[in-house]
Structure formats: structure tokens, C-alpha cells
N, CA, C, O and CB atoms as a CASP TS submission, in Angstrom:
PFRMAT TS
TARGET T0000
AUTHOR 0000-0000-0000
METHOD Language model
MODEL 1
PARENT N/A
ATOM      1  N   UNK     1      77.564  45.946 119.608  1.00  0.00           N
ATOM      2  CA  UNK     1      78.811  46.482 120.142  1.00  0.00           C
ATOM      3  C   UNK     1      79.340  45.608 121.271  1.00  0.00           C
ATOM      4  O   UNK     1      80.470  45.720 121.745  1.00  0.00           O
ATOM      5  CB  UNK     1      78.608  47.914 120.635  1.00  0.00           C
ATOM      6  N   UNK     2      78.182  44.501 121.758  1.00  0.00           N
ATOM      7  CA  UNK     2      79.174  43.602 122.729  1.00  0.00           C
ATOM      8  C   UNK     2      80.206  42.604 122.202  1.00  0.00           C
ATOM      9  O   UNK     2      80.099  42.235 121.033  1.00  0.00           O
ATOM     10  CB  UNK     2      78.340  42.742 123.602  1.00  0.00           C
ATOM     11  N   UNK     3      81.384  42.049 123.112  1.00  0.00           N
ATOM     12  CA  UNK     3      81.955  41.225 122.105  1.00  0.00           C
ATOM     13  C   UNK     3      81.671  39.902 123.283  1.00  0.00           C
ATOM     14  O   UNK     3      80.788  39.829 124.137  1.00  0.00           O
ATOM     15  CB  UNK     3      83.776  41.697 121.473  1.00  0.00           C
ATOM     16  N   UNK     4      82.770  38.932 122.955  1.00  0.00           N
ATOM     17  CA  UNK     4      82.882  38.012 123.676  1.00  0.00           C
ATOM     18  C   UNK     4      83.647  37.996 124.514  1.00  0.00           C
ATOM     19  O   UNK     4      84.586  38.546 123.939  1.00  0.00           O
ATOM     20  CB  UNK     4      82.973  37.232 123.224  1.00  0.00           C
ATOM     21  N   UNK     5      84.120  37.697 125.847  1.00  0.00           N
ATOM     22  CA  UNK     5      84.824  37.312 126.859  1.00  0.00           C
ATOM     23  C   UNK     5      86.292  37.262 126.688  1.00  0.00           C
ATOM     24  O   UNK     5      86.930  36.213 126.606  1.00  0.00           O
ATOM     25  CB  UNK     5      84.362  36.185 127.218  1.00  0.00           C
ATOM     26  N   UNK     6      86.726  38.298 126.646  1.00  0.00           N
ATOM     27  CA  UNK     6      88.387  38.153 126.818  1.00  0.00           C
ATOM     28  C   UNK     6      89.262  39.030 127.765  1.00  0.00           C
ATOM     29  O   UNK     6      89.592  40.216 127.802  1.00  0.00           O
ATOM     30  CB  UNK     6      89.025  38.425 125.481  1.00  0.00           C
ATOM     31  N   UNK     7      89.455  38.089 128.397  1.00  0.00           N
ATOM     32  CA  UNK     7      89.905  38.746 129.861  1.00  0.00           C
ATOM     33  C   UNK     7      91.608  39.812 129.507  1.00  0.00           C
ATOM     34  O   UNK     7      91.924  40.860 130.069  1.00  0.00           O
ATOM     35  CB  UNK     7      90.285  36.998 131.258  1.00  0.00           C
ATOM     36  N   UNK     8      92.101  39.343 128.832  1.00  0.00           N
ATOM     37  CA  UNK     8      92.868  40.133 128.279  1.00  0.00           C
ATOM     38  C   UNK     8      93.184  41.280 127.632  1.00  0.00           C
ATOM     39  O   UNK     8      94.302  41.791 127.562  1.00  0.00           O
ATOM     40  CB  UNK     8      93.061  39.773 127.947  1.00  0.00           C
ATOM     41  N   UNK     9      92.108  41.697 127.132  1.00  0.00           N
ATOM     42  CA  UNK     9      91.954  42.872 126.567  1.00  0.00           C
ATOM     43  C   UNK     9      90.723  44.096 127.633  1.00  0.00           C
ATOM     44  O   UNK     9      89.533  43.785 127.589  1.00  0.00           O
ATOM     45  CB  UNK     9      91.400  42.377 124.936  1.00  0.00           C
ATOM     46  N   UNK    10      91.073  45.230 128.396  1.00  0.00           N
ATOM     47  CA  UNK    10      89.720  45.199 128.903  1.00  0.00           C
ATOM     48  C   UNK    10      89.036  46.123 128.069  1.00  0.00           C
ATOM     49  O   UNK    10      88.263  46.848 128.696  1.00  0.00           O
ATOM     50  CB  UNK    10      89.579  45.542 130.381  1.00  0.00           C
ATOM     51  N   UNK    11      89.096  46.344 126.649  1.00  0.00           N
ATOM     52  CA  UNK    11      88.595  47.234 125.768  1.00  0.00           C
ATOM     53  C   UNK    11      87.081  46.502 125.953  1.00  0.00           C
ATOM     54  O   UNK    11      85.980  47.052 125.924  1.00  0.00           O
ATOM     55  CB  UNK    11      89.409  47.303 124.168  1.00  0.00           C
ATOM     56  N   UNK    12      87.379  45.180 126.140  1.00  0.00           N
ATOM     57  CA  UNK    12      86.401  43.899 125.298  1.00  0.00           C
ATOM     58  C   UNK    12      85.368  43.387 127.054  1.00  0.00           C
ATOM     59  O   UNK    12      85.771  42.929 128.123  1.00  0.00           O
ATOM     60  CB  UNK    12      87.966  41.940 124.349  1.00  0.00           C
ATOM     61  N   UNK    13      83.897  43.797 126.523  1.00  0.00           N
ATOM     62  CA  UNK    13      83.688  43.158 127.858  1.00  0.00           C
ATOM     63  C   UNK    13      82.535  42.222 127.890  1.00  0.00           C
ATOM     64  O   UNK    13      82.465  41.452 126.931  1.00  0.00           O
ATOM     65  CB  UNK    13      83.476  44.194 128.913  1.00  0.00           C
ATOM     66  N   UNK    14      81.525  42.127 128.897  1.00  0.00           N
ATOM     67  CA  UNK    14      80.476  41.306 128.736  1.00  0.00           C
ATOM     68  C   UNK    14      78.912  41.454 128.887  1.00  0.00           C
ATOM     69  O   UNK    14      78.288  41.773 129.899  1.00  0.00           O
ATOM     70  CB  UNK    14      80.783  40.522 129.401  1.00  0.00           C
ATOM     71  N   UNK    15      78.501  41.186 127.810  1.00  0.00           N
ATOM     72  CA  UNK    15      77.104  41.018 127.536  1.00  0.00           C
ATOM     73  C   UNK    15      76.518  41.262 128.757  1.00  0.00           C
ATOM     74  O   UNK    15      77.143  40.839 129.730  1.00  0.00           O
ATOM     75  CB  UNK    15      76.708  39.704 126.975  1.00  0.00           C
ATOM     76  N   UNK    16      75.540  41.801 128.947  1.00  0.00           N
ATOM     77  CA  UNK    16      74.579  42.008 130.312  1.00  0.00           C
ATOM     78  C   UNK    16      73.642  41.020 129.888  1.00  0.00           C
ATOM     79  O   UNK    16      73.109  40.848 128.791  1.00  0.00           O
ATOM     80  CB  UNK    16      73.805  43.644 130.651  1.00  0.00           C
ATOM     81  N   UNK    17      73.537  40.372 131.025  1.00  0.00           N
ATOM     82  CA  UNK    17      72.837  38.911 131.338  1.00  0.00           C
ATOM     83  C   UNK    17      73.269  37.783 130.983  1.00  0.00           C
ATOM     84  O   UNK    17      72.890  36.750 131.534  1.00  0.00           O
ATOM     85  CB  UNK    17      71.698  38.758 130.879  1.00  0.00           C
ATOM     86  N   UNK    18      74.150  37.806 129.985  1.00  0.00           N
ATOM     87  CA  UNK    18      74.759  36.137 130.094  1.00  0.00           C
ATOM     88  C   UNK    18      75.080  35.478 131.431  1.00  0.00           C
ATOM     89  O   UNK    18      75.381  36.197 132.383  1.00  0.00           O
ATOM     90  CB  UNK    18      76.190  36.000 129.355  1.00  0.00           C
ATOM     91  N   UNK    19      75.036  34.195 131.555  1.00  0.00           N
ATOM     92  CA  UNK    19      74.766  33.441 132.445  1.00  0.00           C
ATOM     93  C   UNK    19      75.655  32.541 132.637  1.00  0.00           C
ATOM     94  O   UNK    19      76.193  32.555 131.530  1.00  0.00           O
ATOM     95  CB  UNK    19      73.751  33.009 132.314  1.00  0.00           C
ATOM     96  N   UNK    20      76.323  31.598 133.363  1.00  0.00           N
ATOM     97  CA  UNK    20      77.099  30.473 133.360  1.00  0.00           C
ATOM     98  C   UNK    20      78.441  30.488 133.087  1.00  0.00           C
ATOM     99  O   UNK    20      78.640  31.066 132.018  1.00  0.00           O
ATOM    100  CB  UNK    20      76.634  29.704 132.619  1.00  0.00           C
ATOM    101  N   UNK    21      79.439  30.097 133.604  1.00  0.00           N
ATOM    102  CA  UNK    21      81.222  30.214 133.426  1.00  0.00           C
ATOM    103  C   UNK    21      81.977  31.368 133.916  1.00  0.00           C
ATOM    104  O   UNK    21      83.144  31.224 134.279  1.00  0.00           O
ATOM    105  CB  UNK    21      81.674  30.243 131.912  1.00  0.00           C
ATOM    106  N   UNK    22      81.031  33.197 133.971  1.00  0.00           N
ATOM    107  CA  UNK    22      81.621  33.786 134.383  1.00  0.00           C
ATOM    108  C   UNK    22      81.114  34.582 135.840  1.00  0.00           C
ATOM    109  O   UNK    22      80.651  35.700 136.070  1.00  0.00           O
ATOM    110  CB  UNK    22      81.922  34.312 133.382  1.00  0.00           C
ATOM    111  N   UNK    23      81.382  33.655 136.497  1.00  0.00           N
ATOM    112  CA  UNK    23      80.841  33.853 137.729  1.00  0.00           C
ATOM    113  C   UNK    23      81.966  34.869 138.625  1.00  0.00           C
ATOM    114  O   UNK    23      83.115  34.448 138.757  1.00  0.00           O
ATOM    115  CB  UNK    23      80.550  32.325 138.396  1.00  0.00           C
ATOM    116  N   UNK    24      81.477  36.590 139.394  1.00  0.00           N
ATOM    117  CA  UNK    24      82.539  37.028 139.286  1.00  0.00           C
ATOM    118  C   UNK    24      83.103  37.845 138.714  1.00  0.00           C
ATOM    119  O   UNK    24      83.739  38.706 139.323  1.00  0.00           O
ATOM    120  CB  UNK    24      82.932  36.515 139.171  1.00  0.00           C
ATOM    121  N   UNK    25      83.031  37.810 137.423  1.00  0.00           N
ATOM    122  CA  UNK    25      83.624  38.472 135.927  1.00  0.00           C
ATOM    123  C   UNK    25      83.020  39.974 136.241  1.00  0.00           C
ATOM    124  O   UNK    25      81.987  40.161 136.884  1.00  0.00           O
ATOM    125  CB  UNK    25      82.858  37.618 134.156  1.00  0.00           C
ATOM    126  N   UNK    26      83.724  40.861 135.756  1.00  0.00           N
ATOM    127  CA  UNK    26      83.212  42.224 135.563  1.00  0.00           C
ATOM    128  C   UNK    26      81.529  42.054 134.272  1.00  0.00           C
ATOM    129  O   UNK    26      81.199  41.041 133.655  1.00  0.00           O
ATOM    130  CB  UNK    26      84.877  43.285 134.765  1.00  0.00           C
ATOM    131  N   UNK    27      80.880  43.321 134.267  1.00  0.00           N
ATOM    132  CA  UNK    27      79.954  43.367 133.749  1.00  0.00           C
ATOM    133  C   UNK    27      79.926  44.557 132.980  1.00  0.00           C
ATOM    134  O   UNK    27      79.213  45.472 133.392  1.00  0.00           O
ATOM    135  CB  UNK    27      79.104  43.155 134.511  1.00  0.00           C
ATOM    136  N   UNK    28      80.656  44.725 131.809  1.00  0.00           N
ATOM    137  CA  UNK    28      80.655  46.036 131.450  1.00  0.00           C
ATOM    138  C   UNK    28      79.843  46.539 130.383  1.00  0.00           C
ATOM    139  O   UNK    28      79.487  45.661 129.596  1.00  0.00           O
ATOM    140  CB  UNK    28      81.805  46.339 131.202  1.00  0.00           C
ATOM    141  N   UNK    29      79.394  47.855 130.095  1.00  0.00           N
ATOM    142  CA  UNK    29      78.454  48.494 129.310  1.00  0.00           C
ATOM    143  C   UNK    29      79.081  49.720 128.608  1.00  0.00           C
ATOM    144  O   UNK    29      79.205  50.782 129.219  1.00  0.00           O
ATOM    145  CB  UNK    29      77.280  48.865 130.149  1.00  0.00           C
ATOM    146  N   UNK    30      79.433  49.590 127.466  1.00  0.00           N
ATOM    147  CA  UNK    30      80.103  50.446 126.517  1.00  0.00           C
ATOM    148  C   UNK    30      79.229  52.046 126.312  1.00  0.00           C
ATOM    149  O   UNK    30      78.172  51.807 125.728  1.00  0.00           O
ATOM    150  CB  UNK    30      80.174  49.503 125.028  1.00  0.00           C
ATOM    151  N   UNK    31      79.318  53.008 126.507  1.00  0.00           N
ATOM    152  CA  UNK    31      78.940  54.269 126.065  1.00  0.00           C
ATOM    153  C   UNK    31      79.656  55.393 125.926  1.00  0.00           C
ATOM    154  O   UNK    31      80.326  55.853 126.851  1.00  0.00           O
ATOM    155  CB  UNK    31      78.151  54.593 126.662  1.00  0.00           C
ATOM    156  N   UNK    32      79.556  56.046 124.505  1.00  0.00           N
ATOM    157  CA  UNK    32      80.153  57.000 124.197  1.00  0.00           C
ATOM    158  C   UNK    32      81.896  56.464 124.318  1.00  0.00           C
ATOM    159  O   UNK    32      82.937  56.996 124.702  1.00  0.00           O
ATOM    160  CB  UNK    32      79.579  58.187 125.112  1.00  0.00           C
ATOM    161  N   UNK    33      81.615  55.490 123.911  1.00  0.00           N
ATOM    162  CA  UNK    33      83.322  54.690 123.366  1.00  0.00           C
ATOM    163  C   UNK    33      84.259  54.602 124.751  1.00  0.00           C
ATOM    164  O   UNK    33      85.486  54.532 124.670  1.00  0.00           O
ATOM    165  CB  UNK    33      84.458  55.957 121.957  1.00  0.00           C
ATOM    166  N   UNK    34      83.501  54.615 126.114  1.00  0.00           N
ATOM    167  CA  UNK    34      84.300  54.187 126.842  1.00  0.00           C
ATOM    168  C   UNK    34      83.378  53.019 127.503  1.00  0.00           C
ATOM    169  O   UNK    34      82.164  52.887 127.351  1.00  0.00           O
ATOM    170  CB  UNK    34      84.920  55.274 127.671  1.00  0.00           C
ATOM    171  N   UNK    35      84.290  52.168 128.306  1.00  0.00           N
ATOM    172  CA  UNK    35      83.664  50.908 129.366  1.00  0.00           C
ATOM    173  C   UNK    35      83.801  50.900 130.639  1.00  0.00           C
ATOM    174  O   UNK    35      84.844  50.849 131.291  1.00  0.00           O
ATOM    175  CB  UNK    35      84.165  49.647 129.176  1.00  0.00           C
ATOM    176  N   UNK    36      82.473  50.964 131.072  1.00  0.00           N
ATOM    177  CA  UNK    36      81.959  51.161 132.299  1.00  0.00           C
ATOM    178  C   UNK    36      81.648  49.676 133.162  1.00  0.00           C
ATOM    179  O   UNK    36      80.663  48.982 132.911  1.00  0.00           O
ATOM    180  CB  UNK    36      80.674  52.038 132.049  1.00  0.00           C
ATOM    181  N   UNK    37      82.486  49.389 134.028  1.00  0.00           N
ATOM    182  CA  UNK    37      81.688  48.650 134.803  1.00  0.00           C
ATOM    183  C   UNK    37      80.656  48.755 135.405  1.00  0.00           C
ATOM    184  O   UNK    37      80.648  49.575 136.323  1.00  0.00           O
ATOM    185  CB  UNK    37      82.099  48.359 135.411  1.00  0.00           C
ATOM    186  N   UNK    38      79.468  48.012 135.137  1.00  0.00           N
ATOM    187  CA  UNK    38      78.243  48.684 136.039  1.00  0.00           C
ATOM    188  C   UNK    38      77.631  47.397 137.093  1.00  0.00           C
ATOM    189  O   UNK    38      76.489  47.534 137.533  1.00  0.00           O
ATOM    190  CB  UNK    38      76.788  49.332 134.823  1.00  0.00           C
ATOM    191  N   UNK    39      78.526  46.024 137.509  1.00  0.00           N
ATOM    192  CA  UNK    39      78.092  44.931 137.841  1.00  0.00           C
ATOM    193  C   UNK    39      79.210  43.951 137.776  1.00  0.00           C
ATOM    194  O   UNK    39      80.208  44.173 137.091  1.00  0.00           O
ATOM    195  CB  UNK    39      77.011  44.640 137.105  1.00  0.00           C
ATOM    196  N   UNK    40      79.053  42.850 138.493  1.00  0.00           N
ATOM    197  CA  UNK    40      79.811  41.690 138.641  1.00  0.00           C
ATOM    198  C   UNK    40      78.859  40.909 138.232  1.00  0.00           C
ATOM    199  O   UNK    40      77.696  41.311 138.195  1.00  0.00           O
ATOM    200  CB  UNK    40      80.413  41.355 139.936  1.00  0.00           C
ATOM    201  N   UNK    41      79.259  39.498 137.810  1.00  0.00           N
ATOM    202  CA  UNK    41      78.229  38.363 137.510  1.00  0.00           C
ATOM    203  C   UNK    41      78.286  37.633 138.632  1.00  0.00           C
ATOM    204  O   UNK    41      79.225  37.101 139.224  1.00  0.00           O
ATOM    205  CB  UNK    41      78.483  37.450 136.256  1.00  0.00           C
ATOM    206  N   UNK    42      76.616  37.719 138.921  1.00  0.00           N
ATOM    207  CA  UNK    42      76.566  36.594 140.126  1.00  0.00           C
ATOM    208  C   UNK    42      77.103  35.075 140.353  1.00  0.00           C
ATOM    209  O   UNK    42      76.886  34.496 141.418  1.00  0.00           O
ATOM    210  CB  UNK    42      75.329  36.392 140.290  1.00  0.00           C
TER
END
């Protein structure tokens, strides 16, 4: 259910633990069909 990085859409968010380029970036975790920020990337 994760996708890839598109800052444009915020349906769409990012993988927990990827590493490198999105320094900053929200960190979101999909449940029960909504998205939760739960983190920034260091």
C-alpha cells in the first residue's frame, strides 16, 4: 500500500525508512484508508 514520492498528491506518501533525497519530507503511514503523518525524514 506504499507508493512512491509525489509531493503533489498528498493521498500518496512515504515508505517508512527510506533513506536519501528526502530529507525533511513528511513520513506518512496509511490506516484504515486515511494518512497519517507519524514523522519527518531526518
Amino acid at each position: 500500500m506504499w507508493h512512491d514520492p509525489d509531493r503533489s498528491d498528498p493521498r500518496v506518501g512515504y515508505k517508512i525508512g527510506t533513506d536519501g533525497g528526502d530529507s525533511g519530507a513528511p513520513v506518512w503511514e496509511f490506516k484504515d484508508g486515511y494518512a497519517y503523518i507519524i514523522g519527518i525524514h531526518a
